[in-house]
C-alpha positions as CSV (number, residue, x, y, z in Angstrom):
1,X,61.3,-3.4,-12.4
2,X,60.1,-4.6,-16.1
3,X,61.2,-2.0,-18.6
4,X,59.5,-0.9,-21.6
5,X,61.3,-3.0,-24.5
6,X,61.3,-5.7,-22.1
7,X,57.3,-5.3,-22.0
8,X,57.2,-4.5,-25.6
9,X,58.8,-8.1,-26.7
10,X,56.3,-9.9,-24.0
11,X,53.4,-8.3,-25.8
12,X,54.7,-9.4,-29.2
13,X,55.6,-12.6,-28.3
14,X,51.8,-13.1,-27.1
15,X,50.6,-11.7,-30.1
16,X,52.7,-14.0,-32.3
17,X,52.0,-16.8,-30.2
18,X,47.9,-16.1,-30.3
19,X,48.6,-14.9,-34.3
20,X,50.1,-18.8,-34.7
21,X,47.1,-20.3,-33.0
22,X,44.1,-18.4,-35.2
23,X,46.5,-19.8,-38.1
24,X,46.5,-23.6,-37.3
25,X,42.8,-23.0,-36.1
26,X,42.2,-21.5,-39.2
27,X,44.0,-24.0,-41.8
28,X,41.6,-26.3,-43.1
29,X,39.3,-22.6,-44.2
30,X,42.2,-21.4,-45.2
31,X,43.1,-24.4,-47.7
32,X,39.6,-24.7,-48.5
33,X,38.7,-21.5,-49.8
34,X,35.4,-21.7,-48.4
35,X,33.6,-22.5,-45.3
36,X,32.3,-25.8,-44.2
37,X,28.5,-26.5,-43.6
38,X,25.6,-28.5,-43.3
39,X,22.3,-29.7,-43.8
40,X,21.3,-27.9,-41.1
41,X,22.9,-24.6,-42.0
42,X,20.2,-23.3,-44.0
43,X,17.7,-24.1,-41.2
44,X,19.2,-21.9,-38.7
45,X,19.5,-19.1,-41.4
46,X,15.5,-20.0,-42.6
47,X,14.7,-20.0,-38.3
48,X,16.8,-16.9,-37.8
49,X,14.9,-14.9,-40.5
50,X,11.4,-15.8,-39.5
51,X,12.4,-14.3,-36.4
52,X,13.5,-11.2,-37.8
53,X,9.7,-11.2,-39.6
54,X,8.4,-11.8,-36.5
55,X,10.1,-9.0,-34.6
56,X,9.3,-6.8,-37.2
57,X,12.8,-6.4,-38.8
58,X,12.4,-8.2,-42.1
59,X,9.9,-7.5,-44.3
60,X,7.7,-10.9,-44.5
61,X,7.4,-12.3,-48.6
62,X,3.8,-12.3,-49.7
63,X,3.9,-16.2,-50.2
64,X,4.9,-16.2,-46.5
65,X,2.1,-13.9,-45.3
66,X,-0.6,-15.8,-47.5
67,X,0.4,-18.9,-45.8
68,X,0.9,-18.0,-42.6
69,X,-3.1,-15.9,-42.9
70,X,-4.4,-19.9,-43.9
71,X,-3.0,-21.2,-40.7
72,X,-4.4,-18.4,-39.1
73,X,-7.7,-19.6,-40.3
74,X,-7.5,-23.1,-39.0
75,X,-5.8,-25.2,-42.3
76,X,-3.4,-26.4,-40.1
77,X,-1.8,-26.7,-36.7
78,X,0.5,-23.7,-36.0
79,X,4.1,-24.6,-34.6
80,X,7.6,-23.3,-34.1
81,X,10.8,-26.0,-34.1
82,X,12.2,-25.8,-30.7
83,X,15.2,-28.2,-31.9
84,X,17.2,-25.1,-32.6
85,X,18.8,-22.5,-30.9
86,X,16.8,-19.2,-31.0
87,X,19.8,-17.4,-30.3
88,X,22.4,-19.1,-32.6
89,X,19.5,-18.9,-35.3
90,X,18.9,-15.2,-34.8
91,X,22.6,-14.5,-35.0
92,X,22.5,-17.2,-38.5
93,X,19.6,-15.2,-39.9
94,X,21.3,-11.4,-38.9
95,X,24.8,-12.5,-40.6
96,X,23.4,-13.9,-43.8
97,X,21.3,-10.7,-44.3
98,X,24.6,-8.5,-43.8
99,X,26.2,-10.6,-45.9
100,X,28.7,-11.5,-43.5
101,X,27.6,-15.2,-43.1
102,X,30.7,-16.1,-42.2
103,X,30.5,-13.8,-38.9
104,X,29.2,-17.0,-37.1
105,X,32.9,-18.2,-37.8
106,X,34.5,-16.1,-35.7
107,X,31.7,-15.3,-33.1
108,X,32.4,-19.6,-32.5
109,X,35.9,-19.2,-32.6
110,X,36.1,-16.3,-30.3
111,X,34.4,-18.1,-27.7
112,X,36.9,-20.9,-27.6
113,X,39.8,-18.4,-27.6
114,X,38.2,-16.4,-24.5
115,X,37.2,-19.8,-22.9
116,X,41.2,-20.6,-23.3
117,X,42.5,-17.3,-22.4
118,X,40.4,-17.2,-19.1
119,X,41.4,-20.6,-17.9
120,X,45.5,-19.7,-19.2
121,X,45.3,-17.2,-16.8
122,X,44.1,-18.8,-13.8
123,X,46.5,-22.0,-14.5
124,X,49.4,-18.8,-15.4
125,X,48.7,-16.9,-11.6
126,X,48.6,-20.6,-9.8
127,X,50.2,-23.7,-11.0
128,X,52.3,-22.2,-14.2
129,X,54.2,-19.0,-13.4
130,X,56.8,-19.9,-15.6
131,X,54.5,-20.6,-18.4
132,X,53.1,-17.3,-20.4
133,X,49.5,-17.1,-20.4
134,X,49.6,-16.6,-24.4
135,X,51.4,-19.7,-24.6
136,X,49.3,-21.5,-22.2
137,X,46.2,-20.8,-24.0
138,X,47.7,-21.3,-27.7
139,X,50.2,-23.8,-27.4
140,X,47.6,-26.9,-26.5
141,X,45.2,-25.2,-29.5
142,X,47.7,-25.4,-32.2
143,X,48.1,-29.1,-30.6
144,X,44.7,-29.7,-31.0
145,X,44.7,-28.3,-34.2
146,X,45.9,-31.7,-35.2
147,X,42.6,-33.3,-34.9
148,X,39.2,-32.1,-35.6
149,X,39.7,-28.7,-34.2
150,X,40.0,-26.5,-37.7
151,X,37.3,-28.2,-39.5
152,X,35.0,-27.3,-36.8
153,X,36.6,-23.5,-36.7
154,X,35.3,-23.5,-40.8
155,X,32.1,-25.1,-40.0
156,X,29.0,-22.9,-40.8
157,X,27.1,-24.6,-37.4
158,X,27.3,-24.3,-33.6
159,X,28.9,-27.1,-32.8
160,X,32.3,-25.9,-31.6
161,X,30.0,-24.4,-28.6
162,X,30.0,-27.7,-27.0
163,X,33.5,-27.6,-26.4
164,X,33.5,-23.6,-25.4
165,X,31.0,-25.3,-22.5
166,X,33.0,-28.0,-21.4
167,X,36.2,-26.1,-20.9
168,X,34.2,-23.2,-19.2
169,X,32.6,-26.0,-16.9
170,X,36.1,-27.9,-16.1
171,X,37.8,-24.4,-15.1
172,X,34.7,-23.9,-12.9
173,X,35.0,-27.5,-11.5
174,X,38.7,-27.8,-11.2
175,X,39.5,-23.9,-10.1
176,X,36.3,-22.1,-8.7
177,X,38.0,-22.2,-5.4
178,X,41.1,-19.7,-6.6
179,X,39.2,-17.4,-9.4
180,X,38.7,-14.1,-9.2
181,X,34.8,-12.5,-9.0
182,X,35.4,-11.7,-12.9
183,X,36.6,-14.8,-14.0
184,X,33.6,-16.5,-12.0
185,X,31.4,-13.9,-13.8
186,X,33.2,-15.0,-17.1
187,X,33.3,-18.8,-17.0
188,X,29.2,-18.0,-16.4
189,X,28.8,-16.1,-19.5
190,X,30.8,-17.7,-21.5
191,X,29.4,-21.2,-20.8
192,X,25.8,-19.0,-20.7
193,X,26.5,-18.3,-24.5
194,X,28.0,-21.5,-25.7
195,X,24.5,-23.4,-23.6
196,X,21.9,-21.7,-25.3
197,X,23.6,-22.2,-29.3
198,X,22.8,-25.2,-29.5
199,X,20.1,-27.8,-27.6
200,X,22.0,-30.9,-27.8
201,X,24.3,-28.6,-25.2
202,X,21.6,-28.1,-22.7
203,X,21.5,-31.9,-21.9
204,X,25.3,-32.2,-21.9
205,X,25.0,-28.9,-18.9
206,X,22.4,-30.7,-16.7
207,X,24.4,-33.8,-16.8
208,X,27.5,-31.8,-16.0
209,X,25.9,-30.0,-13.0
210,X,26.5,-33.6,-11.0
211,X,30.2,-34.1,-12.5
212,X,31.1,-30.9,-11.8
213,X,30.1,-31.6,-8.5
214,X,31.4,-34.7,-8.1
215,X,34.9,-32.7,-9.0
216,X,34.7,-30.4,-6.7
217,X,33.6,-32.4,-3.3
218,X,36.5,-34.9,-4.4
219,X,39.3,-32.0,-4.2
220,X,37.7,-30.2,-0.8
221,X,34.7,-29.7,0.7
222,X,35.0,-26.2,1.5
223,X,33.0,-24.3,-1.0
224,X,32.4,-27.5,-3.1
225,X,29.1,-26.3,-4.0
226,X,30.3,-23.1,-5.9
227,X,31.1,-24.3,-9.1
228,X,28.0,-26.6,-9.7
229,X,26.2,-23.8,-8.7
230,X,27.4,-21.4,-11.2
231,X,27.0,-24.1,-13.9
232,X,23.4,-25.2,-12.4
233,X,22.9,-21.2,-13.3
234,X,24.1,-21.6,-16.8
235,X,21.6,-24.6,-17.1
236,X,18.6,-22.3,-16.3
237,X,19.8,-19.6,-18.4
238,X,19.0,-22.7,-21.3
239,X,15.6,-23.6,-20.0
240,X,14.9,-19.6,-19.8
241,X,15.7,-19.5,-23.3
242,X,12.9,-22.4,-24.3
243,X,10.5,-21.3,-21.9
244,X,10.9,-17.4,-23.5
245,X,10.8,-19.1,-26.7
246,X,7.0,-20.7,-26.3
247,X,6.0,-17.4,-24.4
248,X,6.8,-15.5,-27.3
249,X,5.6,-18.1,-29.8
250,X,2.6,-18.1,-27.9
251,X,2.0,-14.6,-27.7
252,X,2.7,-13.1,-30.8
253,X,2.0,-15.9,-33.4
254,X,-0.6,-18.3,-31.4
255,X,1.9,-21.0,-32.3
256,X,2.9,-24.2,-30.2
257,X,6.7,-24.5,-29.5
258,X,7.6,-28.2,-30.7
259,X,10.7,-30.3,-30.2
260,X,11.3,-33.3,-32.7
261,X,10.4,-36.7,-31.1
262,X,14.7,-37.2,-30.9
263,X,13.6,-39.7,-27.6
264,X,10.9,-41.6,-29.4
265,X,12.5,-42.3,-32.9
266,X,15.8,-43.7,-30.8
267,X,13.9,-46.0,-28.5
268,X,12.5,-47.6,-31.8
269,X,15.7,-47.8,-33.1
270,X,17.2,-49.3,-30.6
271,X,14.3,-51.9,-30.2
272,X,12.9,-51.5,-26.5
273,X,10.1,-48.6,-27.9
274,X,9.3,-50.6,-31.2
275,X,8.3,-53.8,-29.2
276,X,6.5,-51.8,-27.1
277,X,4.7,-50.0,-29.8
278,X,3.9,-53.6,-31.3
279,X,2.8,-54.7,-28.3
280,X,0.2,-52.0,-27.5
281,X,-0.5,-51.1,-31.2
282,X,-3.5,-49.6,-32.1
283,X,-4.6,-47.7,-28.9
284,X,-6.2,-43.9,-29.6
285,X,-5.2,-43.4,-25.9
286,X,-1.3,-43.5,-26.8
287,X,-0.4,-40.5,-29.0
288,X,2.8,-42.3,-30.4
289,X,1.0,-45.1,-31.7
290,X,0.2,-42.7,-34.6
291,X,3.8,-42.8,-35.0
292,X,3.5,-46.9,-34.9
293,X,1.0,-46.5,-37.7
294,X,2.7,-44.7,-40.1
295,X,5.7,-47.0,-40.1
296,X,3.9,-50.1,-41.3
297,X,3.3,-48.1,-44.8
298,X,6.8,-50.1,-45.1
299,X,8.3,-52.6,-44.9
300,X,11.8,-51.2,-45.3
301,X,14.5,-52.3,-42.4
302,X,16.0,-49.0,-42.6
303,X,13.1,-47.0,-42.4
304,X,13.5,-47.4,-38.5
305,X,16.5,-45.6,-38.2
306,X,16.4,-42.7,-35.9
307,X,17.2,-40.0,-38.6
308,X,14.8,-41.3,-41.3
309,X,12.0,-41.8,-38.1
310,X,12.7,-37.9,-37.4
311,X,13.4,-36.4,-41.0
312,X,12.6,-38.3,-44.0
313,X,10.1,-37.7,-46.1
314,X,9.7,-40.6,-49.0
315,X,7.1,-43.1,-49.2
316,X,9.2,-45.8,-48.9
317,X,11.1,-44.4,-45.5
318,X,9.5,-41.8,-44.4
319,X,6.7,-42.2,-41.4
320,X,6.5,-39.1,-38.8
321,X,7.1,-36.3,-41.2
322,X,4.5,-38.0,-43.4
323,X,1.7,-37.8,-40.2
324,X,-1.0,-34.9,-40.2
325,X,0.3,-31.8,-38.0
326,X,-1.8,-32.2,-35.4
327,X,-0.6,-36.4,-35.1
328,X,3.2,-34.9,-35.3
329,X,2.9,-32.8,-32.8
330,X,1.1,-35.0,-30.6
331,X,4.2,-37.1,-30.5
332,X,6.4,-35.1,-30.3
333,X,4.8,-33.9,-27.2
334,X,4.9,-37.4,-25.4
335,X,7.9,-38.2,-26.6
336,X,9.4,-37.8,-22.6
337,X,6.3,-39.7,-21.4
338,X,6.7,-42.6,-23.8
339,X,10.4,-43.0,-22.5
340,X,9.4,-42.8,-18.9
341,X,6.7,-45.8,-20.2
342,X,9.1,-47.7,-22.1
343,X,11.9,-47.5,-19.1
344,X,9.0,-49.0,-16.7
345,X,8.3,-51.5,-18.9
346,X,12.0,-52.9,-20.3
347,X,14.5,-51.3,-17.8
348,X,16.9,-53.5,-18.9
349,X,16.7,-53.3,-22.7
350,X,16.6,-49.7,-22.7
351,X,19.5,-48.9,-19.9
352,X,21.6,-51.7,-22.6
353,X,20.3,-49.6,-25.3
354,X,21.4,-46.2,-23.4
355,X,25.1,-47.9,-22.4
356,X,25.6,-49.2,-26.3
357,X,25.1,-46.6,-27.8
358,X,27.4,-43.8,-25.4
359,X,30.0,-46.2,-25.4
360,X,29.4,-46.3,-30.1
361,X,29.8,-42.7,-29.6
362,X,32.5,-42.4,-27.5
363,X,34.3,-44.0,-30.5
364,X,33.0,-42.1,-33.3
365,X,35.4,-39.4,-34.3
366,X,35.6,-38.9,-38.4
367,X,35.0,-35.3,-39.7
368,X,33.5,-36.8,-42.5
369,X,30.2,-34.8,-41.5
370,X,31.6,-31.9,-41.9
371,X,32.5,-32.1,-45.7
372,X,29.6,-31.1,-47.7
373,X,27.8,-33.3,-50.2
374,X,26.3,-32.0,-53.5
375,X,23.0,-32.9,-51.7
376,X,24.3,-30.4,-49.0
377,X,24.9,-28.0,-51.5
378,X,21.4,-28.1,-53.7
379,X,19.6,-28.0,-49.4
380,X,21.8,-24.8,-48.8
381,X,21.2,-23.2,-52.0
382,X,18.9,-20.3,-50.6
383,X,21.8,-19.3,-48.1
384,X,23.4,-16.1,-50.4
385,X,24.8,-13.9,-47.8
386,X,28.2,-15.4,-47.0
387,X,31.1,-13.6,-48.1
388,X,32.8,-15.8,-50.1
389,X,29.7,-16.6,-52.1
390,X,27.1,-19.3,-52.6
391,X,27.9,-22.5,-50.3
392,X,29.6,-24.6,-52.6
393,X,33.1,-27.0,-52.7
394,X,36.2,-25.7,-51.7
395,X,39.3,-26.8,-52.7
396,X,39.3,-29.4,-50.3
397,X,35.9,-30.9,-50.6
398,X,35.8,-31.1,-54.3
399,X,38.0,-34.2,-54.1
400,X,37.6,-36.7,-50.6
401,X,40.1,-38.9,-51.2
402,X,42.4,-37.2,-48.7
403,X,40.0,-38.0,-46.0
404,X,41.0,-41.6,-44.6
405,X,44.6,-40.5,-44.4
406,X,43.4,-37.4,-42.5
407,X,41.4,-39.8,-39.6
408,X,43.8,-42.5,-39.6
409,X,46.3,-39.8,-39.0
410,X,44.1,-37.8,-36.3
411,X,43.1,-41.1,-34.9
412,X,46.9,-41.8,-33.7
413,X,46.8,-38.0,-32.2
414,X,44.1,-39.1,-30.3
415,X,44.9,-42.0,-29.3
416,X,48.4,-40.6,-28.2
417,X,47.0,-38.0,-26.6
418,X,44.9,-40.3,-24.1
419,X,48.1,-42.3,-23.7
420,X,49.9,-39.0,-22.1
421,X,47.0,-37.8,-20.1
422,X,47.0,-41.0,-18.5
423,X,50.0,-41.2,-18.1
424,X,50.2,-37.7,-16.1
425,X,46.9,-38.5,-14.0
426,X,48.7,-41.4,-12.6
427,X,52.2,-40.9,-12.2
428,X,52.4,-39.2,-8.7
429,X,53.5,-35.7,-8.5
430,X,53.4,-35.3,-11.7
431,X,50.5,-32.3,-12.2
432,X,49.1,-30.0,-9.4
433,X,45.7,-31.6,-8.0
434,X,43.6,-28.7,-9.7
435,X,45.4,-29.6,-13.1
436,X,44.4,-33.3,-12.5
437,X,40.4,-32.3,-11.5
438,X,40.8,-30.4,-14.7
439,X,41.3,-33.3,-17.1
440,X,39.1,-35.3,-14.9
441,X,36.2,-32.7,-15.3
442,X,36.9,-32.3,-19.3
443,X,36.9,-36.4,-19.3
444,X,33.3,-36.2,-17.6
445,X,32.7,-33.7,-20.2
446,X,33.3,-36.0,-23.4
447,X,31.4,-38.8,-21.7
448,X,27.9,-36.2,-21.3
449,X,28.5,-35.0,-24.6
450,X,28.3,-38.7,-26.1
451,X,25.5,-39.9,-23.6
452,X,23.3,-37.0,-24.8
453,X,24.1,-37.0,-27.9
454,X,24.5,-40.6,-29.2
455,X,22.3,-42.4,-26.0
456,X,19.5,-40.1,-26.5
457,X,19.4,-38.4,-29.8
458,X,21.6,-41.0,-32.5
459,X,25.8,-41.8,-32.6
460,X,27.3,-39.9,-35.3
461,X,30.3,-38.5,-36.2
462,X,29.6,-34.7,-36.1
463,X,28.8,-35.0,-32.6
464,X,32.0,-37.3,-31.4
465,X,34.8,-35.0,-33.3
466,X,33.4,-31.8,-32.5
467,X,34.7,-32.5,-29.1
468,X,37.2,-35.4,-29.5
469,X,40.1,-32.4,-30.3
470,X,40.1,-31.6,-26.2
471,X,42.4,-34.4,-25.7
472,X,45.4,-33.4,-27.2
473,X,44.3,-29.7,-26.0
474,X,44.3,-31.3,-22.3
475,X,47.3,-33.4,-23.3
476,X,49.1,-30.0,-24.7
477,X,48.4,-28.1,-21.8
478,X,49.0,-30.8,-19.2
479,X,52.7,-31.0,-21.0
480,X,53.1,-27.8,-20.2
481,X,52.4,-27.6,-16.7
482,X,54.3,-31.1,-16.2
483,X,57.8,-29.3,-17.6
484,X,57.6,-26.2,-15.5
485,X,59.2,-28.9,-13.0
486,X,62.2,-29.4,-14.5
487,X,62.1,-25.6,-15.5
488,X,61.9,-24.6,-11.7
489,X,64.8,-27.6,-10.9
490,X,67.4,-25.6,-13.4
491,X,66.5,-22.4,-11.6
């Protein structure tokens, strides 16, 4: 029988143990001052309050109304941008109005922390009993706290939702067979909510479904189909949210829901969709040869680069955001066809294109993206309701000279951290099976994450360390289960 002071000192051991996690989690915010961000910060907040207008809730500026009653009368194509997250803009937009912008923080950080907890306690009830699950869960995140992990926890963007996902799809993969109805019910929401924040995430989901399969038959093939069809679920909850999203835009604002042509400017990039453009170049049948046209206004090498294709707007680099509304959204629309064209026509280019470019993300791990510029600064300059003021430099980012020490030194964590994982997968015995179709599953995770991410949209180093910090996590929490060995030997 467990007395009380004996539960009393378990319960403040967890809480010490969780209380030193948040803390290394929380370090780089904490030495900062201030929270991290992005260009993109102020577009989820700017999205998240035109919903608001939209539902009513925020009163809309006359400037806005004006404009939005010329669209009405025909000036110009009416559109929404599908390439972000209704929900994780709504929640942007909802926090900056409270004046509690920095809400998102902990609403990303809570995720992780339940996505831990949950798959601490399954590992604690079946392959760990000796292990505590507070220490299961915070032990490997103070560990990864060593690489990217608290620069994502201050970061003013959804991006720490991608991991949340791929540990909530691993546990499915690896443990489906052993969890409990609730913990099913949880892994589902939890990899439910981290889906639909962000839409890079919904391609990294579908392309889990068949490695999370793949996981599962390879353990046993009794009830392999469990745990890709819970994530399969999560998957449609994403595609619900985009297909609610053009019902509504369609409804209420007789707008067209349109997703930046991400596919189209990385094909040119990359070559394969560029020589086919030149190739077929001028045609009035092919939408994206409007696209074709607007890039000879230059002659500038980098103007072909995906993100100046997709964003820029100068003369002298700028070509689709330069195009009429109704010749942008026109390629945007095709932009699936024209890689389904392109892939007929140079299946070999563009499956080298797809391979080079995973395997240039799969590298790519410097925070460096998430340090804001003074450019980032002047674009966020309309975001006022964060608690700790305007989005400005913190103590850290005033001065970046730290930085290269910081990636060389988190680049050696990394790299150490594969060398043990390894090093457990193989050596026989070492890890129960469901701790090895764990890592495995998280492994397969990484990989989607880069294909989607630096195949399909374009390598960078936002997307490669927002999820790089899972191997020493795995490599933490492999440790862990690895010693309870020799622990049960000296019992």
């Amino acid at each position: 029988m467990v007395t009380r002071p004996a539960k009393l000192g378990s319960r403040m051991a967890a809480a010490a143990w969780v209380f030193a996690a948040l803390l290394a989690m929380s370090s780089v915010l904490i030495l900062n001052g201030r929270p991290l961000f992005y260009y993109d910060t102020v577009g989820y907040v700017d999205q998240g309050q035109t919903a608001l207008e939209k539902l009513g809730l925020l009163d809309r500026p006359d400037a806005e109304q004006a404009e939005a009653g010329q669209a009405e009368g025909g000036a110009k194509v009416r559109t929404i941008d599908g390439s972000r997250s209704v929900f994780y803009s709504i929640l942007a937009g909802v926090a900056n109005q409270l004046g509690l912008f920095e809400a998102i923080l902990a609403v990303n950080v809570g995720a992780l922390l339940a996505a831990t907890w949950l798959l601490a306690g399954i590992i604690h009830r079946t392959v760990a009993p000796l292990r505590s699950r507070a220490g299961l869960s915070s032990l490997p995140l103070i560990v990864a706290s060593l690489g990217a992990l608290p620069f994502y926890a201050a970061y003013l963007m959804p991006d720490l939702m991608t991991p949340v996902m791929i540990l909530a799809f691993a546990t499915l993969a690896a443990f489906h067979r052993v969890m409990q109805k609730g913990e099913l019910a949880a892994a589902f929401l939890l990899g439910s909510l981290a889906l639909i924040s962000h839409l890079s995430n919904l391609g990294v989901g579908a392309l889990m479904v068949l490695g999370v399969a793949m996981v599962s038959m390879a353990q046993s093939r009794a009830r392999w189909w469990l745990a890709p069809l819970i994530v399969a679920a999560v998957v449609g909850v994403g595609f619900a949210q985009q297909a609610a999203l053009r019902l509504a835009a369609e409804k209420a604002d007789g707008a067209s829901v349109v997703i930046k042509p991400f596919i189209t400017a990385r094909l040119i990039a990359d070559g394969p969709g560029f020589e086919w453009l030149q190739s077929h170049c001028p045609d009035a049948a092919v939408p994206t040869c409007s696209l074709w046209t607007a890039l000879q206004k230059s002659d500038d090498p980098y103007r072909l680069t995906a993100s100046h294709i997709v964003f820029e707007t100068s003369e002298r680099l700028g070509s689709f955001r330069l195009m009429s509304d109704v010749e942008q959204k026109a390629v945007a629309d095709a932009q699936v066809a024209f890689f389904k064209t392109v892939l007929r026509d140079r299946p070999v280019a563009v499956t080298l294109a797809l391979l080079r470019n995973t395997l240039k993300q799969s590298t790519m791990m410097n925070i460096d993206m998430t340090l804001p510029s003074d450019q980032i600064i002047a674009q966020n300059i309309s975001v006022t309701g964060a608690i700790s003021g305007p989005l400005s430099h913190g103590r850290l980012t005033a001065d970046l000279g730290w930085v290269g020490d910081v990636v060389q030194g988190q680049g050696i964590v990394y790299v150490g951290s594969l060398a043990v994982v390894m090093t457990l997968l193989l050596l026989p015995g070492a890890v129960a099976p469901s701790m090895r179709a764990f890592a495995v599953a998280i492994v397969l995770g990484l990989l989607a994450n880069a294909f989607v991410c630096g195949a399909i949209s374009q390598p960078a180093t936002r997307y490669g360390a927002r999820v790089i910090w899972l191997l020493p996590m795995l490599a933490g929490l492999m440790l862990m289960v690895a010693s309870q060995r020799r622990d049960e030997a000296a019992r």
